[in-house]
PDB file with SEQRES, HELIX, SHEET and CRYST1 records, atoms N, CA, C and O in Angstrom:
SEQRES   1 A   86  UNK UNK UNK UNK UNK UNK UNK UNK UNK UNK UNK UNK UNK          
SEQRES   2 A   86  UNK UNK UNK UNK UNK UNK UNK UNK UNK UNK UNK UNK UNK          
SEQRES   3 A   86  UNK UNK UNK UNK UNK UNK UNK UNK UNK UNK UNK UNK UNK          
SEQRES   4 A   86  UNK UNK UNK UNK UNK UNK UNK UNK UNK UNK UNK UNK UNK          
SEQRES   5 A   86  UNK UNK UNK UNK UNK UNK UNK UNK UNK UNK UNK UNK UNK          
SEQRES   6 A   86  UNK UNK UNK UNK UNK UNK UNK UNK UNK UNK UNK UNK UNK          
SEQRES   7 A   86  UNK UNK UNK UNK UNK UNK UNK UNK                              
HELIX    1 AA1 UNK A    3  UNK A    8  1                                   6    
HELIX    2 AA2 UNK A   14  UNK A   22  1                                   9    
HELIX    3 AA3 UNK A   25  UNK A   33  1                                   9    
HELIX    4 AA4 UNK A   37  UNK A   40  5                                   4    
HELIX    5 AA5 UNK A   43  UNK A   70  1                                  28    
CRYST1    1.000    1.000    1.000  90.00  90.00  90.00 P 1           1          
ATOM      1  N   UNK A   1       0.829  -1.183   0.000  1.00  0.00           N  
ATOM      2  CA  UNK A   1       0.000   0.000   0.000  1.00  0.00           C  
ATOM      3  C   UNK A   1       0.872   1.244   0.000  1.00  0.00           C  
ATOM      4  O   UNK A   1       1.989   1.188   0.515  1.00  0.00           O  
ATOM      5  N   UNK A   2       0.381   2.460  -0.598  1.00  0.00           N  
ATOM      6  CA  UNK A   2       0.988   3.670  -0.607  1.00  0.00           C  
ATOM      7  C   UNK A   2       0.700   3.833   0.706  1.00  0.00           C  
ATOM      8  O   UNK A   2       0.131   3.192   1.590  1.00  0.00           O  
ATOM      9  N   UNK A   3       1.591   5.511   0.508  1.00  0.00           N  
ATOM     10  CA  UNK A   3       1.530   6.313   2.117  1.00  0.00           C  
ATOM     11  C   UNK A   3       0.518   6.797   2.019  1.00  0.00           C  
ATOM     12  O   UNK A   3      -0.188   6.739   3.026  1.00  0.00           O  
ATOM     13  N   UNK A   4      -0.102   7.569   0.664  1.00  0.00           N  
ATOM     14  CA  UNK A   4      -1.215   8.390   0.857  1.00  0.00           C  
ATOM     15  C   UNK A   4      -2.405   7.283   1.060  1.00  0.00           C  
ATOM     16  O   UNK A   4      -3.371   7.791   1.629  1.00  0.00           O  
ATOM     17  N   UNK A   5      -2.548   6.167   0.802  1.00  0.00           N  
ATOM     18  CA  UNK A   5      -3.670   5.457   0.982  1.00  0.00           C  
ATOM     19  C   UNK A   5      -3.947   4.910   2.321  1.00  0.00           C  
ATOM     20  O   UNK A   5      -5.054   4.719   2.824  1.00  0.00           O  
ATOM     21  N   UNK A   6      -2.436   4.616   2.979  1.00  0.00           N  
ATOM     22  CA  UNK A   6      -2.734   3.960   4.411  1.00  0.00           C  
ATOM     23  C   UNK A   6      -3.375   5.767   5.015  1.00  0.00           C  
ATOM     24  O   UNK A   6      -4.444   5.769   5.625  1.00  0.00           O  
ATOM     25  N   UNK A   7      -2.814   6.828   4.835  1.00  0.00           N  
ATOM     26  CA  UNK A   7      -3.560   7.872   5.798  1.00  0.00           C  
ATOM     27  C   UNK A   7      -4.993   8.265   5.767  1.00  0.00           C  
ATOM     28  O   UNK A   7      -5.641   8.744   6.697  1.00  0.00           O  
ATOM     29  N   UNK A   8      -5.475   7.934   4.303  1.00  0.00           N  
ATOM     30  CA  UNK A   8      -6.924   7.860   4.028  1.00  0.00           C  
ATOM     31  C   UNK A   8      -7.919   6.816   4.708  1.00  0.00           C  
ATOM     32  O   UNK A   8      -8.899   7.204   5.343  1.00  0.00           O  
ATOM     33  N   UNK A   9      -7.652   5.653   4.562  1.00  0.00           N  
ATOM     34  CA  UNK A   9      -7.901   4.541   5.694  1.00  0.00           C  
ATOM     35  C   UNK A   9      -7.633   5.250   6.715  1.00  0.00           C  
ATOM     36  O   UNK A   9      -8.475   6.132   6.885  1.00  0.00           O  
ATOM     37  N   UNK A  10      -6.729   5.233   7.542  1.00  0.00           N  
ATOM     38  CA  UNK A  10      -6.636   6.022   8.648  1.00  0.00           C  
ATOM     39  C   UNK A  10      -7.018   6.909   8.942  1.00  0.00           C  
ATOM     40  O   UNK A  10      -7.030   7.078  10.161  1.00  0.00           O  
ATOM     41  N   UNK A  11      -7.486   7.867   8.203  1.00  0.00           N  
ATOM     42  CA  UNK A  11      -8.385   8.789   8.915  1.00  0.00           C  
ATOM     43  C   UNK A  11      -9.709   8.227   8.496  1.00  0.00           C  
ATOM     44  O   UNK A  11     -10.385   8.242   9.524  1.00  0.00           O  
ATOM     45  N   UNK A  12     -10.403   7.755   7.550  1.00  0.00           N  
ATOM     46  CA  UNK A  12     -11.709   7.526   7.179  1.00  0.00           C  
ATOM     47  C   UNK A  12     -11.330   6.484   8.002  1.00  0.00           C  
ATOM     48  O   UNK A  12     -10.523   7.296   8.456  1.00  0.00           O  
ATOM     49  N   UNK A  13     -11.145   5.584   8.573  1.00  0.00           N  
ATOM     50  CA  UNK A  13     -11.504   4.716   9.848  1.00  0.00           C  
ATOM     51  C   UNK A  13     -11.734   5.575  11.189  1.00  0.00           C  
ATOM     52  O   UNK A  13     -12.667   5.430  11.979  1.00  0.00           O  
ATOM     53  N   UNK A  14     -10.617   6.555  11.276  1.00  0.00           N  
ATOM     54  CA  UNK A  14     -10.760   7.011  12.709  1.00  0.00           C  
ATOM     55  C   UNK A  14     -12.021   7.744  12.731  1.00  0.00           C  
ATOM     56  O   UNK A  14     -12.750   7.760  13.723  1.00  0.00           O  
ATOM     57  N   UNK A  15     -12.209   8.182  11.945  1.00  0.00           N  
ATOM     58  CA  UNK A  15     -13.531   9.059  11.873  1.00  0.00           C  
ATOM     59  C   UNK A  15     -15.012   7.923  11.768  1.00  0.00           C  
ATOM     60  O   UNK A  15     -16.205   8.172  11.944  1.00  0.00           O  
ATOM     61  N   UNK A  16     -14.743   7.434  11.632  1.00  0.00           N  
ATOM     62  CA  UNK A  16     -15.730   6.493  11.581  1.00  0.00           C  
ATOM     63  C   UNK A  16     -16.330   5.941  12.420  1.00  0.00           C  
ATOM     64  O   UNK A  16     -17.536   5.832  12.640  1.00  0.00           O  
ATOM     65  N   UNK A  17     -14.599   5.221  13.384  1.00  0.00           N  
ATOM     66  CA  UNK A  17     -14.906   4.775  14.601  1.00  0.00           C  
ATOM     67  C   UNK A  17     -15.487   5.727  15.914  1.00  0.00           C  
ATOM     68  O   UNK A  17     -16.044   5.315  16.931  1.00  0.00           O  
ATOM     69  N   UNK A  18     -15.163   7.127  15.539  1.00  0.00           N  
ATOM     70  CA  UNK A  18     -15.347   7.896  16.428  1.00  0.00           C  
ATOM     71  C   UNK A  18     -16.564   8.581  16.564  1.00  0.00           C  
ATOM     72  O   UNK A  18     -17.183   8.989  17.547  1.00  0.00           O  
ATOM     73  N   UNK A  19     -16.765   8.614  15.375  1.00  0.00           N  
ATOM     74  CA  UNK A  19     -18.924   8.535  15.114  1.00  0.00           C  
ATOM     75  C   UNK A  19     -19.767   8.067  15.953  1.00  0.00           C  
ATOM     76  O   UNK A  19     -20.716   8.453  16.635  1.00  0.00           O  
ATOM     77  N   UNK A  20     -18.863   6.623  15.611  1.00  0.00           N  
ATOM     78  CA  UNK A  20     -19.781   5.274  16.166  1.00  0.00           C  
ATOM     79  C   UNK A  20     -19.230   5.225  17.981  1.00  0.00           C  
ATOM     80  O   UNK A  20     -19.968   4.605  18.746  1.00  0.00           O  
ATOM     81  N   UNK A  21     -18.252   5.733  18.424  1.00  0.00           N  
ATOM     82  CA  UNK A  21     -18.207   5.602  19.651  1.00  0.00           C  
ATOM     83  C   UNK A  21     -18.677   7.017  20.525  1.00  0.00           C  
ATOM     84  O   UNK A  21     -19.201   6.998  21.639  1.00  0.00           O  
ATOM     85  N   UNK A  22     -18.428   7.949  19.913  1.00  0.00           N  
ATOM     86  CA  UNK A  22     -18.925   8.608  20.885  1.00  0.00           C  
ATOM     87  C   UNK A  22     -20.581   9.797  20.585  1.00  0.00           C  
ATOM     88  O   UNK A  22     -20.917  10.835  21.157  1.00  0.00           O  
ATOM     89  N   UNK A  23     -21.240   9.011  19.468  1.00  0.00           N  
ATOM     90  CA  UNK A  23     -22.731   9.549  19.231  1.00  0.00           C  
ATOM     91  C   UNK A  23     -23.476   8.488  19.227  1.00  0.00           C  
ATOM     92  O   UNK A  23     -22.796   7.469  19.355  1.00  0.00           O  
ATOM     93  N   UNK A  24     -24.808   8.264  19.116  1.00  0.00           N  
ATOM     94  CA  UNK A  24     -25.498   7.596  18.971  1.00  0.00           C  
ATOM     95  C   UNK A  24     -25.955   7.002  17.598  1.00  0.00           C  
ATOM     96  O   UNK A  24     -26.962   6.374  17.271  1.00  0.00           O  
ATOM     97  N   UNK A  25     -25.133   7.320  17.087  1.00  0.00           N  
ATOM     98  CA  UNK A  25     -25.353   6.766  15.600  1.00  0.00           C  
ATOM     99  C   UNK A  25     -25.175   5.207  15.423  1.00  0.00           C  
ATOM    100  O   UNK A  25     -26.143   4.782  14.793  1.00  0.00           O  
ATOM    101  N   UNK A  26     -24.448   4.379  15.691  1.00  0.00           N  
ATOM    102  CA  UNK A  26     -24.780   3.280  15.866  1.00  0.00           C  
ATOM    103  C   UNK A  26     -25.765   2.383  16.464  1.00  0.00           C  
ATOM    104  O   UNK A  26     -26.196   1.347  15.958  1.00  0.00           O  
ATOM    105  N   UNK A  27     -26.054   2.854  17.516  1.00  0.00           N  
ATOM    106  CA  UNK A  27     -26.875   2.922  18.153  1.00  0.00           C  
ATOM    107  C   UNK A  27     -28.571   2.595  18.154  1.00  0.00           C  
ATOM    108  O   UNK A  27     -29.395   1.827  18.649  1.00  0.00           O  
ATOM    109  N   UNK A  28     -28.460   3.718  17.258  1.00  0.00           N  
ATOM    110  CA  UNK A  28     -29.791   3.651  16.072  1.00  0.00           C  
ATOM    111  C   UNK A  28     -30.165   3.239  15.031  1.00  0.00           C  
ATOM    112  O   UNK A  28     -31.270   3.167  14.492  1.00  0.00           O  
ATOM    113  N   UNK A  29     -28.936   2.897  14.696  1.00  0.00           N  
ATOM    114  CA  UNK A  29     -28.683   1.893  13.203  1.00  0.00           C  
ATOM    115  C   UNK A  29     -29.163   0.762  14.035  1.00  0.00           C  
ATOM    116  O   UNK A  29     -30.271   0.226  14.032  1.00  0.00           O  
ATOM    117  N   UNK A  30     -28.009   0.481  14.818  1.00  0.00           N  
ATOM    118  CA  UNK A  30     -28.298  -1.055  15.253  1.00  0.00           C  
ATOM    119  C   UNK A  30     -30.150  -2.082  15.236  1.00  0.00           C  
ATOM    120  O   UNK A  30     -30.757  -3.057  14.791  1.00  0.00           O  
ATOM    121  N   UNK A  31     -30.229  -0.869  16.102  1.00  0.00           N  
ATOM    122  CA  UNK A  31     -31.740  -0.920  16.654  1.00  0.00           C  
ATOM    123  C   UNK A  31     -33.072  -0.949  15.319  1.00  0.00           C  
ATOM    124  O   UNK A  31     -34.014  -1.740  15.272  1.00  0.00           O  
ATOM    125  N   UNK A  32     -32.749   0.203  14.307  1.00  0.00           N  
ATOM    126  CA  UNK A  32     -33.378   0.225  13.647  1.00  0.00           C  
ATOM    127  C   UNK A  32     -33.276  -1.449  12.560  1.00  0.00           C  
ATOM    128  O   UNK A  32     -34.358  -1.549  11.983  1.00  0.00           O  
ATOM    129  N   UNK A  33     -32.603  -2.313  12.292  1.00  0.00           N  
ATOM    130  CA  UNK A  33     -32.195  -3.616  11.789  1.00  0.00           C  
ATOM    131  C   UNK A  33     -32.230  -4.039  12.415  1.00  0.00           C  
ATOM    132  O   UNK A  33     -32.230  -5.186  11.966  1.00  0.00           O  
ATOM    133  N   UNK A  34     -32.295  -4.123  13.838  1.00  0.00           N  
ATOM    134  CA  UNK A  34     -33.243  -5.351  14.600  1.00  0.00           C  
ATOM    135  C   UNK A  34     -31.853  -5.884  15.716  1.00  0.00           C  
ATOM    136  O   UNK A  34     -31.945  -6.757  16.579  1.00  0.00           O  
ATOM    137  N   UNK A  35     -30.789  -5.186  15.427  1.00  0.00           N  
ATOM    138  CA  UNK A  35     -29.747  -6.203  16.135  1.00  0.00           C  
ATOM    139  C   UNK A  35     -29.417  -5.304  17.376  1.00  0.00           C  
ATOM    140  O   UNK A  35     -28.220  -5.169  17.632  1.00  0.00           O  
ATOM    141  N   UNK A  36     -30.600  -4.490  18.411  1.00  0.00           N  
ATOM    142  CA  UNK A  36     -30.597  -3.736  19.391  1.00  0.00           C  
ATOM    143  C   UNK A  36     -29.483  -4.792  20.847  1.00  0.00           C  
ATOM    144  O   UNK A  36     -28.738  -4.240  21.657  1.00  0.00           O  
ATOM    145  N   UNK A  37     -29.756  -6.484  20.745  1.00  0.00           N  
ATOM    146  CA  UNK A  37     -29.014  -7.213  21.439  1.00  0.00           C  
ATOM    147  C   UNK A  37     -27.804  -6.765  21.528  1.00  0.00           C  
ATOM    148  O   UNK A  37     -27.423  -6.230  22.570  1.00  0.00           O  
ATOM    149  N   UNK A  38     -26.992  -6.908  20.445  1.00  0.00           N  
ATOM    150  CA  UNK A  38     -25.648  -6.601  20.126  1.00  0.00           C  
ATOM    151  C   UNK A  38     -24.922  -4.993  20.681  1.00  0.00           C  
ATOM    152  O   UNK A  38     -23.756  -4.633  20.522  1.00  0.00           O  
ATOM    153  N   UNK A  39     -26.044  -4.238  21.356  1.00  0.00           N  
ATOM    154  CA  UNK A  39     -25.038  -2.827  21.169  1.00  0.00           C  
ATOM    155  C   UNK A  39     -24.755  -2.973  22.480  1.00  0.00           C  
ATOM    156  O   UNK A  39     -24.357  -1.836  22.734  1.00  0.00           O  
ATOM    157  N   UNK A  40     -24.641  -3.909  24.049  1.00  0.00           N  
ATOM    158  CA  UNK A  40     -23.856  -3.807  25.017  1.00  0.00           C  
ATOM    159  C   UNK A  40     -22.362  -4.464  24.597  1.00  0.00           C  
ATOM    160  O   UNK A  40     -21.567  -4.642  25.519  1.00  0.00           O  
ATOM    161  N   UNK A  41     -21.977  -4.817  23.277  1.00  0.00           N  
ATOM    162  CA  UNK A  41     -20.902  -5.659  23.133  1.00  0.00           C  
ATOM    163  C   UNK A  41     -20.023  -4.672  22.072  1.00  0.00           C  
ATOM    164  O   UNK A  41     -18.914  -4.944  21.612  1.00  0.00           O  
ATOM    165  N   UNK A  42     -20.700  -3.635  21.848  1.00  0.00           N  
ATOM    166  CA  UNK A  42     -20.175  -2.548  20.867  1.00  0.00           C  
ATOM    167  C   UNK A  42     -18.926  -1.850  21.355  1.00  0.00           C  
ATOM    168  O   UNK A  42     -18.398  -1.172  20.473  1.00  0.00           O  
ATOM    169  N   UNK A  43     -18.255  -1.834  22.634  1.00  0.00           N  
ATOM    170  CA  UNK A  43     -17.582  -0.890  23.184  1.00  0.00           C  
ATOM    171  C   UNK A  43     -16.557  -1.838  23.415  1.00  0.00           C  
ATOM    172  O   UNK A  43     -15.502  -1.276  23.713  1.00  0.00           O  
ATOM    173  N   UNK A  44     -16.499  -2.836  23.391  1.00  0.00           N  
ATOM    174  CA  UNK A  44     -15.630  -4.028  23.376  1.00  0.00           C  
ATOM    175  C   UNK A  44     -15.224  -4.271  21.840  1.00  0.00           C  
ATOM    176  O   UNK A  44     -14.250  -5.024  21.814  1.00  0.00           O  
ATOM    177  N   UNK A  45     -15.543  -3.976  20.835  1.00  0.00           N  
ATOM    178  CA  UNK A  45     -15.345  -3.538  19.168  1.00  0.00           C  
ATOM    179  C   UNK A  45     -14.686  -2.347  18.732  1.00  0.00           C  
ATOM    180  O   UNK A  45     -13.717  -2.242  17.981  1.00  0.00           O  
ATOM    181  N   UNK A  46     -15.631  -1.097  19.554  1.00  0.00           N  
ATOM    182  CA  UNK A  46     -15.281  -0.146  19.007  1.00  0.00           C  
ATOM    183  C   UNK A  46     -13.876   0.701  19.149  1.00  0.00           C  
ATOM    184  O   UNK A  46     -13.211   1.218  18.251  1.00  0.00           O  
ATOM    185  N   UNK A  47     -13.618   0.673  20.720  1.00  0.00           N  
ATOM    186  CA  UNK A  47     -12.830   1.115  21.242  1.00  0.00           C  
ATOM    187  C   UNK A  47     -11.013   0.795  21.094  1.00  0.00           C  
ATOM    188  O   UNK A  47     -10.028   1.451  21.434  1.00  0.00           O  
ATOM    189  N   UNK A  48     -11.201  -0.595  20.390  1.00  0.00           N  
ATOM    190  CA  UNK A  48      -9.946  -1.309  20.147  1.00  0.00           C  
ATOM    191  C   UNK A  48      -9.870  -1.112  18.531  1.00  0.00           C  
ATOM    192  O   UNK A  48      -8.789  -1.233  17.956  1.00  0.00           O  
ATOM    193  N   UNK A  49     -11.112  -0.792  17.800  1.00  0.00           N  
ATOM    194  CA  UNK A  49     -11.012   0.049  16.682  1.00  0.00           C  
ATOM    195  C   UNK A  49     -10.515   1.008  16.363  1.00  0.00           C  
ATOM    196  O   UNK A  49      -9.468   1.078  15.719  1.00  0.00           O  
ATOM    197  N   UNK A  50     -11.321   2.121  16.842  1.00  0.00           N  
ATOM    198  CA  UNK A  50     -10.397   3.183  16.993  1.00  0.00           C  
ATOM    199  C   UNK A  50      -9.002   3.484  17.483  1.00  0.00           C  
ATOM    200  O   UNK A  50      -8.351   4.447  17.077  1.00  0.00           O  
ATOM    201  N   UNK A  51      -8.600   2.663  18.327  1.00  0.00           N  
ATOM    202  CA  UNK A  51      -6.813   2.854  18.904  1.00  0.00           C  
ATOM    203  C   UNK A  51      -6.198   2.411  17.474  1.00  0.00           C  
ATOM    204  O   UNK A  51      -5.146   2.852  17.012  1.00  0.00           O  
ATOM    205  N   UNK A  52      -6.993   1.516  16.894  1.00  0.00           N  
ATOM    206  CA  UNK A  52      -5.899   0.670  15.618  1.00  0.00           C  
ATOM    207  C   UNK A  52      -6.345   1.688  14.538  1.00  0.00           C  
ATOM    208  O   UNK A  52      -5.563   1.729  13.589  1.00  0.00           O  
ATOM    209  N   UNK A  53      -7.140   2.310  14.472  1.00  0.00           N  
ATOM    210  CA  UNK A  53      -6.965   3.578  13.691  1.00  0.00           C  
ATOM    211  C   UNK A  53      -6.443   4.629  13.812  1.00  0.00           C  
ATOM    212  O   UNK A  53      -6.303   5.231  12.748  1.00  0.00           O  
ATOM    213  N   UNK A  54      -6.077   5.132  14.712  1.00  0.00           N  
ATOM    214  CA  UNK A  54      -5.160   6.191  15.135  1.00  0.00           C  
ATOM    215  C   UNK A  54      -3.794   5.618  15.049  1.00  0.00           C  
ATOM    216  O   UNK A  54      -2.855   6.269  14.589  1.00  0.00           O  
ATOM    217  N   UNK A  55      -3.727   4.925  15.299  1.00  0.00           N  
ATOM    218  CA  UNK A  55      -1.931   4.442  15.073  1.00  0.00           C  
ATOM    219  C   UNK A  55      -1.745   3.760  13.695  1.00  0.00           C  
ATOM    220  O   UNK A  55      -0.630   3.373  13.344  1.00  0.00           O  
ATOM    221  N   UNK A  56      -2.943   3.601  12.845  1.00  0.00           N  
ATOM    222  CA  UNK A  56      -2.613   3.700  11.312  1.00  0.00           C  
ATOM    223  C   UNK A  56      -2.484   4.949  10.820  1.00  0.00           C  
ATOM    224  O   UNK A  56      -1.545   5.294  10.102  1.00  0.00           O  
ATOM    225  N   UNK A  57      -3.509   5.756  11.218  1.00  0.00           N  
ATOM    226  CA  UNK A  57      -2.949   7.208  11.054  1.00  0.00           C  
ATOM    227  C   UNK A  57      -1.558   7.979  11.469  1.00  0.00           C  
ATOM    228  O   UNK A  57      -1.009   8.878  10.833  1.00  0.00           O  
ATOM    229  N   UNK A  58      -1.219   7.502  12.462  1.00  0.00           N  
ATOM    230  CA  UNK A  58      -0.046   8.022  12.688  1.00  0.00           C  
ATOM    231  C   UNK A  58       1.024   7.464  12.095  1.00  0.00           C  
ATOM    232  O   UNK A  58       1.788   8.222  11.498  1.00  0.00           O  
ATOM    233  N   UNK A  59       1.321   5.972  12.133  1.00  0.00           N  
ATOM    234  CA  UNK A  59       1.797   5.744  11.208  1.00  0.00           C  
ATOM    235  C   UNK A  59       2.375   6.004   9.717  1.00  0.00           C  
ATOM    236  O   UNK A  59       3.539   6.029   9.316  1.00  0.00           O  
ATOM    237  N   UNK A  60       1.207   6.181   9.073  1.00  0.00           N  
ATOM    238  CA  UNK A  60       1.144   6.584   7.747  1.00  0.00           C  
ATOM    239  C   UNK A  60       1.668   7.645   7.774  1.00  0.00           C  
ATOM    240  O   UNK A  60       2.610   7.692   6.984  1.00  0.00           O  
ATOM    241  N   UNK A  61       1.422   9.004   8.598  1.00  0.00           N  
ATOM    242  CA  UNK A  61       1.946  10.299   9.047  1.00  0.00           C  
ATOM    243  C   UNK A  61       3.507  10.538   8.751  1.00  0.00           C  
ATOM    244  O   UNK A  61       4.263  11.124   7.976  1.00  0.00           O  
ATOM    245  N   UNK A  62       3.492   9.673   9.912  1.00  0.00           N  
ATOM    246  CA  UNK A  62       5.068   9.456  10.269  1.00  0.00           C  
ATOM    247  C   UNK A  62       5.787   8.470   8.953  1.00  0.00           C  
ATOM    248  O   UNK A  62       6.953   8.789   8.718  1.00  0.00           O  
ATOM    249  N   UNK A  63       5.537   7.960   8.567  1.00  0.00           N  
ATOM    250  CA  UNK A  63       6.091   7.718   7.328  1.00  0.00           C  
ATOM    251  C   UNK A  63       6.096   8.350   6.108  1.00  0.00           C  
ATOM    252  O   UNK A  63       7.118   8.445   5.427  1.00  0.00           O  
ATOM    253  N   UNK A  64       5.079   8.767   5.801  1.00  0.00           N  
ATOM    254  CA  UNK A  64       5.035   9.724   4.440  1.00  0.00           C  
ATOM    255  C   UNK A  64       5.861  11.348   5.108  1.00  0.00           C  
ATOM    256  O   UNK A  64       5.889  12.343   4.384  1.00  0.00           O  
ATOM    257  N   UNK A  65       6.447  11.367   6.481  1.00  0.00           N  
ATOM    258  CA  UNK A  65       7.160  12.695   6.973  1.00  0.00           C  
ATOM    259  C   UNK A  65       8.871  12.096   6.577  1.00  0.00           C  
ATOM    260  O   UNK A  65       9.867  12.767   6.305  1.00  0.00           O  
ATOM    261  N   UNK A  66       8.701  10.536   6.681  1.00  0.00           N  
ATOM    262  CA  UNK A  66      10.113  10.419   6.633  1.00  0.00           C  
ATOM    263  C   UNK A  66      10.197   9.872   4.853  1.00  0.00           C  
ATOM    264  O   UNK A  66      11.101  10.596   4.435  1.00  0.00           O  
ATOM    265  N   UNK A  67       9.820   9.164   3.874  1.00  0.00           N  
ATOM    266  CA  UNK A  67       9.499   9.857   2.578  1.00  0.00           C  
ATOM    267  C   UNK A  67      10.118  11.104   2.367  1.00  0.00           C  
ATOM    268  O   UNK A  67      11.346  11.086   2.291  1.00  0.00           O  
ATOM    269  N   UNK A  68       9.511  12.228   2.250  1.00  0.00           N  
ATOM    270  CA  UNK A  68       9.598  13.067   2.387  1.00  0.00           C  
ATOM    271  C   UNK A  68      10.559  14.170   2.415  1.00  0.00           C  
ATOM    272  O   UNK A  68      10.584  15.234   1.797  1.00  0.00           O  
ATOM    273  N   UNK A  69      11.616  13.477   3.588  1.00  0.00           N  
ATOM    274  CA  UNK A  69      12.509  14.138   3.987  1.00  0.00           C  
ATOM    275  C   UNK A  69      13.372  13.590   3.225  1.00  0.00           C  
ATOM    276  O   UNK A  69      14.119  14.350   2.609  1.00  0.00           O  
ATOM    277  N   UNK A  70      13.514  12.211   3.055  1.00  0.00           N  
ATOM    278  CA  UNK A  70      14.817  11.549   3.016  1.00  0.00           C  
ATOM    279  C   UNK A  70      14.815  12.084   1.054  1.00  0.00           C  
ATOM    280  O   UNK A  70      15.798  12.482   0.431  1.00  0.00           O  
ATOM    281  N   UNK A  71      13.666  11.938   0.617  1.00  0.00           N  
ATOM    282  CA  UNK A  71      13.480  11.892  -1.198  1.00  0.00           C  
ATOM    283  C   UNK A  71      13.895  13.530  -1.759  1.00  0.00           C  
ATOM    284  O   UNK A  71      14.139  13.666  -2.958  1.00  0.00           O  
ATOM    285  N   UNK A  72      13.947  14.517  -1.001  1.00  0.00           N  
ATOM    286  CA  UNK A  72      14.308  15.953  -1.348  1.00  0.00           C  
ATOM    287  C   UNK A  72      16.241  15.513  -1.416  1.00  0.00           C  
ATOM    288  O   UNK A  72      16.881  14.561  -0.970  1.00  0.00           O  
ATOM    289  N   UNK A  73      16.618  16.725  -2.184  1.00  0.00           N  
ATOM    290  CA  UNK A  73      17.984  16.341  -2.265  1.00  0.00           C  
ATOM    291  C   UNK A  73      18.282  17.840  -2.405  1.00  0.00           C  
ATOM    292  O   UNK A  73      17.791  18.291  -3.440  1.00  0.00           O  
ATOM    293  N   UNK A  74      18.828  18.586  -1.796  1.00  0.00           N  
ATOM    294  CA  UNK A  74      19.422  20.076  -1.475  1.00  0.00           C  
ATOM    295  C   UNK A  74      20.564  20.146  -2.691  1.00  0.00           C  
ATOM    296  O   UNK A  74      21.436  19.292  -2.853  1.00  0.00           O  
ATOM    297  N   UNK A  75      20.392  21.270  -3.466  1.00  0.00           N  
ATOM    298  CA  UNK A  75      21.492  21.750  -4.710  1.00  0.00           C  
ATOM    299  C   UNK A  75      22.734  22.147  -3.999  1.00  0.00           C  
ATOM    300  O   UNK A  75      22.727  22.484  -2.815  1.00  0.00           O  
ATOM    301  N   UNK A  76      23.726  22.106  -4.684  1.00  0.00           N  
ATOM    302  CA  UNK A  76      24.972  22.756  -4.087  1.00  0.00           C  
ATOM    303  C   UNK A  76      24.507  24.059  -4.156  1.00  0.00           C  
ATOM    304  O   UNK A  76      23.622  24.254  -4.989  1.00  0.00           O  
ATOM    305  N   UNK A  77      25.004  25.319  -3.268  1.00  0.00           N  
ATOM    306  CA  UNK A  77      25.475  26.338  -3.742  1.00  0.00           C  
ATOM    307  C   UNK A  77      24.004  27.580  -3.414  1.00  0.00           C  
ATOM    308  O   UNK A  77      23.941  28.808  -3.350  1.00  0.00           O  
ATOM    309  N   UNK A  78      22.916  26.365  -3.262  1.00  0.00           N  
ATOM    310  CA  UNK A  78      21.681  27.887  -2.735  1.00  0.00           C  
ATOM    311  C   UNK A  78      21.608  27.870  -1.254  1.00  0.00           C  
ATOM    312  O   UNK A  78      22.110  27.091  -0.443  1.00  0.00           O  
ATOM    313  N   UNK A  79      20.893  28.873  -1.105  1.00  0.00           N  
ATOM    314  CA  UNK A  79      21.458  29.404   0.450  1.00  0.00           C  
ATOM    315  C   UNK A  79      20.436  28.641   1.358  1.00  0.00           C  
ATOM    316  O   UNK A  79      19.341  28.352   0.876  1.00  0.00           O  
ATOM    317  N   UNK A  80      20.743  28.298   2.665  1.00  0.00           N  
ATOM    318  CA  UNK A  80      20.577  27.476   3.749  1.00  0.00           C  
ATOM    319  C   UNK A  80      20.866  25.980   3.365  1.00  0.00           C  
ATOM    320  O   UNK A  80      20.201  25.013   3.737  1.00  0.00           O  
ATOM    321  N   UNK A  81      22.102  25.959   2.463  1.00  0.00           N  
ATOM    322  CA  UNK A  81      22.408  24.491   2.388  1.00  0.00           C  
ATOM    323  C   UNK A  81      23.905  23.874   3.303  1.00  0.00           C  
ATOM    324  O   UNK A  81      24.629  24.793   3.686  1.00  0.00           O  
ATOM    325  N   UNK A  82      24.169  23.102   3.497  1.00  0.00           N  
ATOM    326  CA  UNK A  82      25.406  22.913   3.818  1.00  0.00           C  
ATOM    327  C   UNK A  82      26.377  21.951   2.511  1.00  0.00           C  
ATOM    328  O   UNK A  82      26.600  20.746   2.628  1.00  0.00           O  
ATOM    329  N   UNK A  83      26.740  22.604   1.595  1.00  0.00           N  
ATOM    330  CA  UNK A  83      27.438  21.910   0.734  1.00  0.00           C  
ATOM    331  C   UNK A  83      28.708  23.041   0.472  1.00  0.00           C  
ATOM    332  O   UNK A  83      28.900  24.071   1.118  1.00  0.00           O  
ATOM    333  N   UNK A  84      29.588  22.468  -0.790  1.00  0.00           N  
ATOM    334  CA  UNK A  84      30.890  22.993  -0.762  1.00  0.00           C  
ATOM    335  C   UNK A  84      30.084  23.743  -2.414  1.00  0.00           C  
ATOM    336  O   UNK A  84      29.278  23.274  -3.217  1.00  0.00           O  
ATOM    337  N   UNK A  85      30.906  25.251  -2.314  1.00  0.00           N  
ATOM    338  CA  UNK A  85      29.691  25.607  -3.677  1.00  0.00           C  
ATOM    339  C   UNK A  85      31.155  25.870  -4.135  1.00  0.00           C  
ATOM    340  O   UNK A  85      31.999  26.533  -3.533  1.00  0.00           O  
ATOM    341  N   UNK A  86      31.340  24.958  -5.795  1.00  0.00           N  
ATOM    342  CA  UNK A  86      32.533  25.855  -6.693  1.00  0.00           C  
ATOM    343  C   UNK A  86      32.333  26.660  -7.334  1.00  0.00           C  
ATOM    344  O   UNK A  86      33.255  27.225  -7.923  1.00  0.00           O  
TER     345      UNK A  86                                                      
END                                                                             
C-alpha cells in the first residue's frame, strides 16, 4: 500500500470509529435492523477500533514525513544548504 492510501484509511476509519463511539449513531442503526441485542458488546469492538486507527494514522503520518525528507535532495550552492559551492 501507498503512504497516501494507508492515511486515508486512517483517517476515514478514525472518523468512523469515532462517530460510532462517541454519538449515537450506531446505536440507532443497530436498533433500527433489529440487532438492538448486540449494542452492550459494541464498546468491546469499538474502542480497540479506533486505537488501531489512530496508530494507522499516525503511522502513515510518520512515514510519508520520513518519505519526504529523506526523497528531497538540497542543490549545491543555494542558500541554507550545507554543501561545498565551486
Amino acid at each position: 500500500m501507498t503512504t497516501s492510501t494507508l492515511l486515508k484509511a486512517g483517517i476515514a476509519g478514525t472518523i468512523v470509529a469515532a462517530l460510532c463511539c462517541f454519538t449515537p449513531v450506531l446505536v440507532v442503526l443497530m436498533t433500527a435492523v433489529g440487532l438492538s441485542a448486540w449494542i452492550g458488546w459494541l464498546d468491546y469492538m469499538l474502542i480497540p477500533a479506533l486505537a488501531v486507527f489512530v496508530g494507522l494514522t499516525l503511522y502513515a503520518w510518520r512515514r510519508r514525513r520520513v518519505e519526504s525528507d529523506c526523497c528531497t535532495v538540497p542543490t549545491v550552492g543555494t542558500p541554507g544548504t550545507t554543501g561545498v559551492q565551486r
